[in-house]
N, C-alpha and C positions, 0 to 999 in steps of 0.2 A: 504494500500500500504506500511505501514511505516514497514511493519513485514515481506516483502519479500524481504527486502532492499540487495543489495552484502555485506558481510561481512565487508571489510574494511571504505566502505561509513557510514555502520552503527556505528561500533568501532569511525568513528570520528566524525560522527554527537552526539556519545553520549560524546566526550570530549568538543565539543562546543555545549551548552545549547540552546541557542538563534538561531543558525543555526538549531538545531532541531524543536525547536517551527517554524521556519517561512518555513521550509521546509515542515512540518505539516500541514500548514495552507493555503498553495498550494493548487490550484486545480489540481487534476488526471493529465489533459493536460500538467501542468507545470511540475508538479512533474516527467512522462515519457520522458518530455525537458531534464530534468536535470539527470536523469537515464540515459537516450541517450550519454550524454556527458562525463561522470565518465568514461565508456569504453576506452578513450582514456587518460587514466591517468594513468602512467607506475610506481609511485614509493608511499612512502607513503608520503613525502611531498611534493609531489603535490596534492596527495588529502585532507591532512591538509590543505594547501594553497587555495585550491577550498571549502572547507569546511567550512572555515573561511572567505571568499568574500561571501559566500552564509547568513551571518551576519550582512553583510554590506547592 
């Protein structure tokens, strides 16, 4: 799943490390949660911002 990612999810899943690995380590189910939800994310720091709570 991690190689079909949208472009910009993936650009900041690769500046946050850790948001990568646990995003990773998702199951499919969860992982589609969270693809569901990026859609509605208009700018890039919001998706920095959502990229980096996904660390938390």
């Amino acid at each position: 799943m991690i190689d079909s990612l949208p472009l910009g999810f993936g650009m900041s899943l690769a500046q946050h490390p850790e948001a990568m690995k646990k995003f990773s380590q998702m199951s499919d189910s969860q992982q589609k949660q969270i693809l569901s939800q990026i859609h509605n994310i208009n700018s890039k720091e919001e998706m920095q911002t959502f990229v980096a709570n996904l660390a938390r």
